[in-house]
LOTIVO-110561 format. One record per residue: residue in three letters; z negated, y, x negated of N, C-alpha, C in turn. Coordinates in Angstrom, 3 decimals. Atoms other than C-alpha are relative to their C-alpha. Example, Ala and Ser with C-alpha at 12.3 -4.5 7.8 and 13.67 -1.06 7.14 Angstrom:
residuo,nz,ny,nx,caz,cay,cax,cz,cy,cx
ALA,0.000,-1.190,-0.890,-7.800,-4.500,-12.300,0.000,1.200,-0.900;
SER,0.060,-1.190,0.820,-7.140,-1.060,-13.670,-0.730,1.090,0.770;
END
This chain:
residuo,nz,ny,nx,caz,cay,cax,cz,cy,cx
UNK,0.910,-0.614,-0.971,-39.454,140.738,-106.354,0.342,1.476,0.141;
UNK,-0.331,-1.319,-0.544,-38.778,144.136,-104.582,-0.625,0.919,0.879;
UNK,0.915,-0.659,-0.984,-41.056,144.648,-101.998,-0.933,1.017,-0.592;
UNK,0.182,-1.153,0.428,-42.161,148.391,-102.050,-1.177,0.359,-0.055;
UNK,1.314,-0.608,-0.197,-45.705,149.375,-103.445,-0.029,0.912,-0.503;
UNK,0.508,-1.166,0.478,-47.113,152.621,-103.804,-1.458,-0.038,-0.252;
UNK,1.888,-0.456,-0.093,-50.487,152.809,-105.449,-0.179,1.522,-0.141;
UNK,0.473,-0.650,0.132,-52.393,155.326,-104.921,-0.397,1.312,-1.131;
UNK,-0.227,-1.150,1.378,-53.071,156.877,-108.517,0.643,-0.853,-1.551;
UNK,-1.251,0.940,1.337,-50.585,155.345,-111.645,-0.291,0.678,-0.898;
UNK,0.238,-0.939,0.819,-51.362,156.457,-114.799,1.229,-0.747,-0.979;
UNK,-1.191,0.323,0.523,-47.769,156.186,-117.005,-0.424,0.271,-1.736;
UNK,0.164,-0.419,1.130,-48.786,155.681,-120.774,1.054,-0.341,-1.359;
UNK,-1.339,-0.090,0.658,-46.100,155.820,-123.527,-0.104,0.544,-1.165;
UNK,0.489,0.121,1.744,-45.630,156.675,-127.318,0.660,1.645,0.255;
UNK,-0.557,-1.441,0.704,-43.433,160.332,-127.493,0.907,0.439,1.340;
UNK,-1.193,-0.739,-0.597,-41.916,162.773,-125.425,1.122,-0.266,0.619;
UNK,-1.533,-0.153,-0.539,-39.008,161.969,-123.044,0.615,-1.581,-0.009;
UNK,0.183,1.861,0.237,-39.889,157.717,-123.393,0.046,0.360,1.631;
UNK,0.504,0.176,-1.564,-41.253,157.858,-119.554,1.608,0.510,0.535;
UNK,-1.170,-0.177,-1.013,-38.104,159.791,-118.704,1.233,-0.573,-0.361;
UNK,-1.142,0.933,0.474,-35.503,157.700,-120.187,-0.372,-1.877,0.592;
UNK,0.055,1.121,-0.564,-37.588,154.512,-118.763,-0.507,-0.496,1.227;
UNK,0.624,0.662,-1.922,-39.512,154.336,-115.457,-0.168,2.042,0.325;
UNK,0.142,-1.259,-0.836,-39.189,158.542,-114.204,0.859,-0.339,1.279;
UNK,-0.294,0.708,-1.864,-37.473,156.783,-111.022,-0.903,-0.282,0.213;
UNK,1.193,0.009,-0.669,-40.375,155.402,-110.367,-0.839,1.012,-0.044;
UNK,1.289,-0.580,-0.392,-42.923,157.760,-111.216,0.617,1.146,1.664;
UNK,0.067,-0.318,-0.919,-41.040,160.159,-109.068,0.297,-0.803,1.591;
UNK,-0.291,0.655,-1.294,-40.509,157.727,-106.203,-1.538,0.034,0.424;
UNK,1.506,-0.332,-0.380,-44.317,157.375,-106.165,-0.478,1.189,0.078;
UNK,0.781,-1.022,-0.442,-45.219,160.674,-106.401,0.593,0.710,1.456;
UNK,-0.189,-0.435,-1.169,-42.982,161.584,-103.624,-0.534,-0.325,1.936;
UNK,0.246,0.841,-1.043,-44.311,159.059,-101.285,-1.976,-0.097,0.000;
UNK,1.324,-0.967,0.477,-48.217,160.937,-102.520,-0.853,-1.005,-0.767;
UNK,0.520,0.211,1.000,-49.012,158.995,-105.370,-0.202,1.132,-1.064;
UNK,0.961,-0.663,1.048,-51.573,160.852,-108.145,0.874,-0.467,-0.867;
UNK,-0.935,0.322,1.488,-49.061,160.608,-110.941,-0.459,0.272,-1.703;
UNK,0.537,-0.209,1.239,-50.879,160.736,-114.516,1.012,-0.437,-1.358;
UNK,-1.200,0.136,1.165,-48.504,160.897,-117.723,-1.113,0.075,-0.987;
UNK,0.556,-0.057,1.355,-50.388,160.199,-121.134,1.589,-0.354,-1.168;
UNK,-1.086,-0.314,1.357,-47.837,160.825,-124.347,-1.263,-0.021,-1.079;
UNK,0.676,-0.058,1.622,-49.575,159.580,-127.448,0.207,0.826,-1.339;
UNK,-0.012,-0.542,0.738,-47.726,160.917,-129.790,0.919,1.705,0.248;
UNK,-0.715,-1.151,-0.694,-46.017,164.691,-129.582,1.491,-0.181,-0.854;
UNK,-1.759,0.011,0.442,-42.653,163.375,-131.628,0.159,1.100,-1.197;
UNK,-0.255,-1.345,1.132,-43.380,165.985,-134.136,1.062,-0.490,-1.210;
UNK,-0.780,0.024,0.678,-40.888,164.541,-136.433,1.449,-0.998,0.450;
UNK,-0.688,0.542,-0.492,-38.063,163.542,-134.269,1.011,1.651,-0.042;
UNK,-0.985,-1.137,0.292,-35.530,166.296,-135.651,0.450,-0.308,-1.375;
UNK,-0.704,0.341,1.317,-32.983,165.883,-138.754,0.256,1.908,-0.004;
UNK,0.220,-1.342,0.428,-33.375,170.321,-138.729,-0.173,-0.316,-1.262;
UNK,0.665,0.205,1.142,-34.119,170.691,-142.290,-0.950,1.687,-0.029;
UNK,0.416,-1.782,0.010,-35.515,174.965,-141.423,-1.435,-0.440,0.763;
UNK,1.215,-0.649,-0.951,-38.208,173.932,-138.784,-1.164,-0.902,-0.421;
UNK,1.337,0.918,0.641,-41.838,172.238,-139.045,-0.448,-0.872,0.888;
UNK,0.253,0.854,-1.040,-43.616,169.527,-137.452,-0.714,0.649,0.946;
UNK,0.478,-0.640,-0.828,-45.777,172.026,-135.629,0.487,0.465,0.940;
UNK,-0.881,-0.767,-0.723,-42.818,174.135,-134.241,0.389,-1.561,0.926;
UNK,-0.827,1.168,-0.294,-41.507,170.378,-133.235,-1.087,-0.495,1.336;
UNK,0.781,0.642,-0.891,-44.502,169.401,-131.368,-0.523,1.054,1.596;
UNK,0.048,-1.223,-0.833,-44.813,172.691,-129.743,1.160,0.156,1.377;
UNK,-1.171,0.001,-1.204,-41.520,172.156,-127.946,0.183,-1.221,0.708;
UNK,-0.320,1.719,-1.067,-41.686,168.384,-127.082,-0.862,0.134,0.840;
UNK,1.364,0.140,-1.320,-45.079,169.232,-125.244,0.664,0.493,1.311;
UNK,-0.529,-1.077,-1.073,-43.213,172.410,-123.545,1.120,-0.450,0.668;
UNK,-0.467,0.415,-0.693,-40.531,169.844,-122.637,-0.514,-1.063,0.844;
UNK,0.579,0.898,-1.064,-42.681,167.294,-121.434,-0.908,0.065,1.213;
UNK,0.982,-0.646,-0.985,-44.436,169.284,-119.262,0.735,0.472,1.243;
UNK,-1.199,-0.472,-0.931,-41.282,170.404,-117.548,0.148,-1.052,0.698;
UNK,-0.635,1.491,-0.091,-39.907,167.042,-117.300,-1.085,-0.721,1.326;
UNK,1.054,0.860,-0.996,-43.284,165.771,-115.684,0.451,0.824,1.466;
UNK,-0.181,-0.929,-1.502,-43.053,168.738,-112.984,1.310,-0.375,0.467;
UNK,-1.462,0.149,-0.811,-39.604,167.958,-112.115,-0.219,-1.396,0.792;
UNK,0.298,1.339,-0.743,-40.770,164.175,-111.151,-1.128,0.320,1.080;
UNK,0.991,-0.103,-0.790,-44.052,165.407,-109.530,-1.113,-0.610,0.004;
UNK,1.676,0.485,0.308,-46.856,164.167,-111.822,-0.812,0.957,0.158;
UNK,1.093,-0.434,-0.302,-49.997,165.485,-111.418,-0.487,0.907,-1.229;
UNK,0.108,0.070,0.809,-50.313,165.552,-114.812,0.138,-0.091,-1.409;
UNK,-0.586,0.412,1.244,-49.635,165.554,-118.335,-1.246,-0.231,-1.298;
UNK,1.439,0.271,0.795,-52.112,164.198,-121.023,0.830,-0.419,-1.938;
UNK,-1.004,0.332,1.733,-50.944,164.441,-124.965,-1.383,-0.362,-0.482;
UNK,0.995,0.191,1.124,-53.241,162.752,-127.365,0.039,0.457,-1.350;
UNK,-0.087,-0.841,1.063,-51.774,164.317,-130.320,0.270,-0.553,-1.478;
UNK,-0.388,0.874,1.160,-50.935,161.594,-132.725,0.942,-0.074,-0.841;
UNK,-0.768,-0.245,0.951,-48.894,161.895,-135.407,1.487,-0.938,0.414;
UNK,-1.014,1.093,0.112,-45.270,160.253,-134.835,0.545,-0.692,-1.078;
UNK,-0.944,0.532,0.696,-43.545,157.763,-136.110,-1.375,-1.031,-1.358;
UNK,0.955,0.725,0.847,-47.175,156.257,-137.782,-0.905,-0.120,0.993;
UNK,1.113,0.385,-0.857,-49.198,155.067,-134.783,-0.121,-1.318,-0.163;
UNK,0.359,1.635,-0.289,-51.035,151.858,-134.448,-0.894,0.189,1.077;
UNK,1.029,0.405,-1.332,-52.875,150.548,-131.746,-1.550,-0.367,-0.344;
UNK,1.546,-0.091,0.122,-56.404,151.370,-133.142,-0.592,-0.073,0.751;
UNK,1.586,0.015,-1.586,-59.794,150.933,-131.478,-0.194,1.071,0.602;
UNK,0.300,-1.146,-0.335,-60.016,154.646,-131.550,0.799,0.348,0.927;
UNK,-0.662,-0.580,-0.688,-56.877,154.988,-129.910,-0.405,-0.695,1.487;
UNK,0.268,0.760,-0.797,-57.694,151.877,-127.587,-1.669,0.932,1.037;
UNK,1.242,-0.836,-0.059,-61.025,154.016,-126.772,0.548,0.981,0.868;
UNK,-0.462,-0.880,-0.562,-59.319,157.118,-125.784,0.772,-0.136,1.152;
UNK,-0.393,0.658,-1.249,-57.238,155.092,-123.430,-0.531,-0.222,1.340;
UNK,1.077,0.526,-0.891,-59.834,153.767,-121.606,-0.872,0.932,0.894;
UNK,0.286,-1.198,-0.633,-61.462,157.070,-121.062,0.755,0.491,0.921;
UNK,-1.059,-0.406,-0.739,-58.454,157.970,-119.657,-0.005,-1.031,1.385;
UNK,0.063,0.997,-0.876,-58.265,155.011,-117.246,-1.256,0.096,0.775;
UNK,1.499,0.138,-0.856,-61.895,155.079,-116.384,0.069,1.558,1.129;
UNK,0.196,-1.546,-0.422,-61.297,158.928,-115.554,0.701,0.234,1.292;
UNK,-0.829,-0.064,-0.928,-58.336,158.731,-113.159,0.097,-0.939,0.871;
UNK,0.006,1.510,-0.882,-58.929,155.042,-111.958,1.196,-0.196,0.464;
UNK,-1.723,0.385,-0.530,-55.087,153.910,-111.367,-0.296,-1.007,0.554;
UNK,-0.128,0.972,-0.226,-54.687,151.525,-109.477,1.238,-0.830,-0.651;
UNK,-1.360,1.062,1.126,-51.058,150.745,-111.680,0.158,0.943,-0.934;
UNK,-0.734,-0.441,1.244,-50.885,151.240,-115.369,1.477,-0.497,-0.356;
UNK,-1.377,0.087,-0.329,-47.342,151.455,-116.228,0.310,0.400,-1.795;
UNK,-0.310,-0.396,1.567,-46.476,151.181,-120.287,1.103,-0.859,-0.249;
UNK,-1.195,0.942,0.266,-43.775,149.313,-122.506,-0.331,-1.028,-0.315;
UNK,-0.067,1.777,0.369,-43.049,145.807,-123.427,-0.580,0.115,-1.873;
UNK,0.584,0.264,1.644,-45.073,145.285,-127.100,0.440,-1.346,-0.777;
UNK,-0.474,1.152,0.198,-43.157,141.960,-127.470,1.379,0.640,-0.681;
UNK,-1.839,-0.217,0.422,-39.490,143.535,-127.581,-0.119,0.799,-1.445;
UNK,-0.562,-0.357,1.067,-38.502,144.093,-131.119,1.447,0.337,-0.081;
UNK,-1.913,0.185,0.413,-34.295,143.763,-130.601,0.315,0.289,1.671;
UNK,-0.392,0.159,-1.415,-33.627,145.269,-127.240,2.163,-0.287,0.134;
UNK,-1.531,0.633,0.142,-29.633,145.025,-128.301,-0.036,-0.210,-0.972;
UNK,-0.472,0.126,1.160,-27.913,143.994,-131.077,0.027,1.381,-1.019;
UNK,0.079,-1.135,1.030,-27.790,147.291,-132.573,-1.039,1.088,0.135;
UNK,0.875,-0.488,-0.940,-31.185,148.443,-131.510,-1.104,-0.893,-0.787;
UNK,1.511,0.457,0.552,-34.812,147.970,-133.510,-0.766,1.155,0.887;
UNK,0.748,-1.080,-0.373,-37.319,149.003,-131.019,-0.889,0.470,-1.534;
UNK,0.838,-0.961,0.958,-39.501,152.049,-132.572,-1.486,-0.868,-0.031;
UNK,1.421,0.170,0.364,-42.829,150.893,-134.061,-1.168,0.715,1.103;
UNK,1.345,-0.912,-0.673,-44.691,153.568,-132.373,0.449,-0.595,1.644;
UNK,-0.436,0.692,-1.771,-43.091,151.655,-128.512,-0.699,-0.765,-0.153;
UNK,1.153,0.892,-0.415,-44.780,148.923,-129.564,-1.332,0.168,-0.299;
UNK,1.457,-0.158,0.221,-48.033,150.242,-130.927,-0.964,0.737,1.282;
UNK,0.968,-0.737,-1.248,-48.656,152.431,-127.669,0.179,-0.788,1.184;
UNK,0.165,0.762,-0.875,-47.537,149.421,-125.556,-1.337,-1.174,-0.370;
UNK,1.298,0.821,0.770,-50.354,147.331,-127.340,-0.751,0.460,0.474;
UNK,1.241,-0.945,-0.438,-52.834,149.857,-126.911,-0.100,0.012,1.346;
UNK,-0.082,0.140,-1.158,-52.056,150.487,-123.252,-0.516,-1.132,0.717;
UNK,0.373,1.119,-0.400,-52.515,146.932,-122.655,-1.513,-0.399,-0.209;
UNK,1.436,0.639,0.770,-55.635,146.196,-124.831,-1.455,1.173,1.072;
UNK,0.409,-0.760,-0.594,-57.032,149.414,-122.953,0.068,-0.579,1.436;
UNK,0.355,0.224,-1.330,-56.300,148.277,-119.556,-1.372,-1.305,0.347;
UNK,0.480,1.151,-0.315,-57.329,144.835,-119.852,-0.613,-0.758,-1.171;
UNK,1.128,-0.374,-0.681,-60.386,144.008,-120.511,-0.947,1.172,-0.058;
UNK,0.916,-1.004,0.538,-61.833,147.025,-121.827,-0.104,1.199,0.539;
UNK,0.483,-0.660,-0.959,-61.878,149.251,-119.242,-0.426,-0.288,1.106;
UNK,0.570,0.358,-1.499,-63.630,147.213,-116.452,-1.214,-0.409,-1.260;
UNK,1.187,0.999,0.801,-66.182,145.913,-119.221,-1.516,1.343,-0.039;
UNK,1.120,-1.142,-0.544,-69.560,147.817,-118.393,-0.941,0.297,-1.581;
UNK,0.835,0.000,1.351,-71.288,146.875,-122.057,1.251,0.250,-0.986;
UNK,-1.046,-0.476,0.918,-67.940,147.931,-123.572,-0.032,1.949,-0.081;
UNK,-0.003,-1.673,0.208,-68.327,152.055,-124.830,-1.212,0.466,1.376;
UNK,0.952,-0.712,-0.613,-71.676,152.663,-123.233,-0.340,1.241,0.230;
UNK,0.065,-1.624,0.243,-71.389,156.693,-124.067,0.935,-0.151,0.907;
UNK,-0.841,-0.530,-1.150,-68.365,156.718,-121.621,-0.527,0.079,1.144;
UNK,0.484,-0.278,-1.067,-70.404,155.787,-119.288,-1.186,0.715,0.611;
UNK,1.497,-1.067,-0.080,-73.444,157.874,-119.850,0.624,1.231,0.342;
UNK,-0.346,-1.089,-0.370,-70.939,160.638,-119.458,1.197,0.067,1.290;
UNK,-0.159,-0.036,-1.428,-70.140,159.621,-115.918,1.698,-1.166,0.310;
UNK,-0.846,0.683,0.284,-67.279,157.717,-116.933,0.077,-1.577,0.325;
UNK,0.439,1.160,-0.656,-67.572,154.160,-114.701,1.108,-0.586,-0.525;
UNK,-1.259,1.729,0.230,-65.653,150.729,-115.741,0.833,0.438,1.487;
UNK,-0.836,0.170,-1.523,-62.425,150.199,-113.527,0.784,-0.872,-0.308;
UNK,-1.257,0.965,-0.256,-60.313,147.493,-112.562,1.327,0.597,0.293;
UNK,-0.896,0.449,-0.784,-57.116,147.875,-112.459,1.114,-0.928,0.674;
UNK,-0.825,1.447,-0.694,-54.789,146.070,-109.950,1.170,-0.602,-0.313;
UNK,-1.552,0.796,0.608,-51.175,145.919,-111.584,0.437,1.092,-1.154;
UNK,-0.407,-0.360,0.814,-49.641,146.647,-114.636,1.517,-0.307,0.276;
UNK,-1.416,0.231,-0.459,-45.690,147.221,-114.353,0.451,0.691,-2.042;
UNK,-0.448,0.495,1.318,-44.180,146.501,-118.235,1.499,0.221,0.389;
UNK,-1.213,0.063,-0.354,-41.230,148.058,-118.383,1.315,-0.126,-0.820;
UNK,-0.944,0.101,1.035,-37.616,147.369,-120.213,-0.861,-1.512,-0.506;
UNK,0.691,1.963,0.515,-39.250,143.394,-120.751,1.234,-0.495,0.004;
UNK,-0.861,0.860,0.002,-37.194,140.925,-121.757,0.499,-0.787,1.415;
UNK,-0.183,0.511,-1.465,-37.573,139.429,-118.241,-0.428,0.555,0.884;
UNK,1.209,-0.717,-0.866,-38.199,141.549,-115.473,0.055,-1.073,1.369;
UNK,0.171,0.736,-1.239,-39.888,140.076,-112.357,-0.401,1.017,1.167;
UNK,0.073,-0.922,-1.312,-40.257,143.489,-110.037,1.221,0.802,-0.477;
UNK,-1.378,-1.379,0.205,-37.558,146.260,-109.568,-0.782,0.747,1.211;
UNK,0.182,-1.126,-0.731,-38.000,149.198,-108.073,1.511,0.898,0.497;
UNK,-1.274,-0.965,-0.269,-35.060,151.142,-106.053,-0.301,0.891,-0.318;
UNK,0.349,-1.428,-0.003,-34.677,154.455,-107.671,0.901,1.096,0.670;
UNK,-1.139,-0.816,-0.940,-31.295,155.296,-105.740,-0.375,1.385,0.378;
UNK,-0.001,-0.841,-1.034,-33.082,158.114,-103.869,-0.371,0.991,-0.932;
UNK,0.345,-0.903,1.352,-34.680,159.594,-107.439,1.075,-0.033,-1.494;
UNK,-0.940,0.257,1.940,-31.711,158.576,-110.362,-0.013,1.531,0.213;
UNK,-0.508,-1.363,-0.064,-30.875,162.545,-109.436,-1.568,0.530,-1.146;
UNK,1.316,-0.425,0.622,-34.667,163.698,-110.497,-0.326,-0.797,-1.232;
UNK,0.435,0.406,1.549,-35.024,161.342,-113.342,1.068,0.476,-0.912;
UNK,-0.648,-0.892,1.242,-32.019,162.757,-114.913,-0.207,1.545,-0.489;
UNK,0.406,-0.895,-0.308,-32.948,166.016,-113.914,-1.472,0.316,-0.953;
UNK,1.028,-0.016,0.976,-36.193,165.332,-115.776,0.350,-0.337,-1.277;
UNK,-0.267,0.568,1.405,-34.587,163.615,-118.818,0.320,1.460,-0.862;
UNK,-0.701,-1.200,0.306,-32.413,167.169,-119.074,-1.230,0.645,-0.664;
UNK,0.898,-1.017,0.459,-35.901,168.837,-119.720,-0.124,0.218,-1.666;
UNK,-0.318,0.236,1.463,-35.446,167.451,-123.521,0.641,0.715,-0.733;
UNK,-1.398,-0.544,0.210,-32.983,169.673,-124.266,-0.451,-0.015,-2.209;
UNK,0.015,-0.215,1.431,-34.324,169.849,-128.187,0.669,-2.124,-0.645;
UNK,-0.421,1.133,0.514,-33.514,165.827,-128.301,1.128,-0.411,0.583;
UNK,-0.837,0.376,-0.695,-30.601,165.599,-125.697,1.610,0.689,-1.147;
UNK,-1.473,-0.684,0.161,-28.272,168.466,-127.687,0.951,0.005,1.392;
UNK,-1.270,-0.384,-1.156,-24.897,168.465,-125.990,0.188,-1.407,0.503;
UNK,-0.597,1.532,-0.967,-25.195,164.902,-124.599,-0.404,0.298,1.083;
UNK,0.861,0.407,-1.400,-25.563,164.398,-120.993,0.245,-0.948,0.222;
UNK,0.602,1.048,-0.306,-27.468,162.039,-119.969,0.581,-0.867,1.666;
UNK,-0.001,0.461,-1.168,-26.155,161.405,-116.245,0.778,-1.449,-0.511;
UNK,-0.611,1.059,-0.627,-23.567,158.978,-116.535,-0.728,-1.290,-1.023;
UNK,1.183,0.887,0.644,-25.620,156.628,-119.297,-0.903,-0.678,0.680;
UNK,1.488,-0.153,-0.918,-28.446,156.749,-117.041,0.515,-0.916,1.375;
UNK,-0.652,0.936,-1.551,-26.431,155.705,-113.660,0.451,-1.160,-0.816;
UNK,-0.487,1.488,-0.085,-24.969,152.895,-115.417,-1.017,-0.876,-0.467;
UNK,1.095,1.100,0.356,-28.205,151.375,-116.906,-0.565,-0.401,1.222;
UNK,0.843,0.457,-1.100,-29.696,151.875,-113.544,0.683,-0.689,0.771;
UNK,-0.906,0.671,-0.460,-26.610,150.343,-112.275,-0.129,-1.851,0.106;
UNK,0.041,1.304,0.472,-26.697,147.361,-114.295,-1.609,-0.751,0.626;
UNK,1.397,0.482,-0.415,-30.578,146.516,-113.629,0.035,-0.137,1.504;
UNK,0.574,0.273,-1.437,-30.230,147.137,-110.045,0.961,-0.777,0.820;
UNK,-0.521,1.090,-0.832,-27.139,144.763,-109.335,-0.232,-1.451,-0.186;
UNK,0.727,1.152,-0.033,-29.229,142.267,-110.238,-0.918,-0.510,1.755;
UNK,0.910,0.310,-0.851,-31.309,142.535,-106.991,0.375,0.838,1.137;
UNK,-0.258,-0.674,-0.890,-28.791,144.455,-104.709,-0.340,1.557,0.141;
UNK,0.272,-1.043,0.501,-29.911,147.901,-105.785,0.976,1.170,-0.301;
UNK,-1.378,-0.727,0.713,-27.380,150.803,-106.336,-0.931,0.317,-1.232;
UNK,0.784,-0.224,1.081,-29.655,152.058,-108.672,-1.772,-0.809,-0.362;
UNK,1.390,0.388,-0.300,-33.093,150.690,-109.936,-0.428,-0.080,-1.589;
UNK,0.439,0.310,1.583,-35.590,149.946,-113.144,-0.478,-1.067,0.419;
UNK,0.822,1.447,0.219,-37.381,146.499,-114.040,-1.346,0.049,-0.245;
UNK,0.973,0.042,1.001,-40.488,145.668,-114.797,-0.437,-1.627,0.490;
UNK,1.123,1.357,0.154,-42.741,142.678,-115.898,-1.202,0.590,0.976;
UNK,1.201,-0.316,-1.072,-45.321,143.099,-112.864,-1.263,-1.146,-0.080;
UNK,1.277,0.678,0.070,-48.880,141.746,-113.876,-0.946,0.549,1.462;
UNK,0.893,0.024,-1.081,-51.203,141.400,-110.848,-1.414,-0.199,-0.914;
UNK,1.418,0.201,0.566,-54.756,141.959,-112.167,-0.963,-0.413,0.911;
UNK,0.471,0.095,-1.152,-56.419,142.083,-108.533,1.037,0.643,0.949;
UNK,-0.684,-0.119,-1.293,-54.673,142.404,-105.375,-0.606,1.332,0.306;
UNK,0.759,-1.385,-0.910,-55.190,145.978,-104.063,-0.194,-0.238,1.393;
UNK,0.908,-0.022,-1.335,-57.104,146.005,-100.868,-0.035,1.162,1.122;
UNK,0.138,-1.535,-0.336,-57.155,149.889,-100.022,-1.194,0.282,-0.393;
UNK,1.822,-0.324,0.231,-60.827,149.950,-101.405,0.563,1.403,-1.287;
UNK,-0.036,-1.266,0.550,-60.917,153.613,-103.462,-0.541,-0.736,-1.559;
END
């Protein structure tokens, strides 16, 4: 499936720093260019994603924010939302599941957009990270049902905070994808955003990596470039606000 939707407001949720732009920042910026509300949540700030042995996890988290903040602006989110979680030890708690939801209820997306919580072995030489699948869990458990549920976190809604449906979830890097998205017109801006990393990139660049994954995914479906996703339909969007 290919046919081109833009919802309205997407909220992109993800485990650390520079995940979103290594896996769906074609899309977000394709949607935001085309005036989708772009919302980025980063669970954790990556604070210990450095083999430095001089600097601290503070200094660490201090710069993944200050790159992910870049990174977002270069795609043309709206937004950037850190929860502040420790890396590399997240689970998909109630509390976190909670905070989610707030989030969701707050911005009302019409498409949440997180990772696959199934994939353990994306290659042979390749253990997804724990914390991919604990904030794709969460994401999920948060969308569905527990942010349309009205007797679910009654204080959210005393503080104006209304249940919301949303209409599609796009699961991305799945073992099987059943939507693609052309990013041809954004691979430039998602690398462009990946670059913002510069404390996790070093002296690699990222372009030609990047064109050939999007390569590979998108001559599946005629695509010069493109990403995948598992596309859950929750409700059909309508145009209703």
């Amino acid at each position: 499936m290919t046919d081109f939707y833009v919802p309205r407001r997407a909220v992109f949720i993800y485990a650390h720093p520079d995940d979103i732009e290594f896996s769906v920042a074609g899309t977000a910026a394709r949607w935001a260019r085309a005036g989708s509300e772009i919302t980025y949540v980063v669970i954790t700030d990556g604070n210990v994603g450095t083999h430095d042995l001089e600097t601290t996890a503070a200094r660490i988290a201090e710069i993944r924010r200050q790159e992910q903040e870049a990174a977002a602006r270069v795609a043309g989110a709206a937004r950037c939302i850190f929860l502040g979680y420790p890396d590399g030890l997240l689970e998909p708690t109630l509390a976190l599941r909670k905070e989610l939801v707030a989030v969701i209820r707050r911005y009302r997306p019409n498409a949440v957009v997180c990772g696959d919580p199934t994939v353990f072995f994306p290659s042979d030489t390749r253990i997804n990270h724990p914390d991919h699948r604990a904030a794709a869990t969460a994401a999920l458990d948060a969308t569905f049902p527990a942010a349309e549920m009205h007797l679910l976190y009654p204080e959210l809604e005393a503080d104006g905070l209304q249940p919301h449906k949303v209409n599609y979830v796009y699961v991305s890097n799945p073992r099987e994808a059943s939507y693609y998205v052309d990013i041809t017109e954004t691979i430039d801006v998602k690398i462009e955003a990946l670059r913002q990393h510069k404390s996790q990139l070093g002296d690699w660049d990222p372009e030609e990596p990047i064109k050939t994954w999007a390569a590979n995914v998108g001559k599946k479906v005629g695509f010069k470039y493109a990403e995948g996703f598992r596309l859950l339909t929750l409700k059909e969007d309508e145009g209703e606000e």
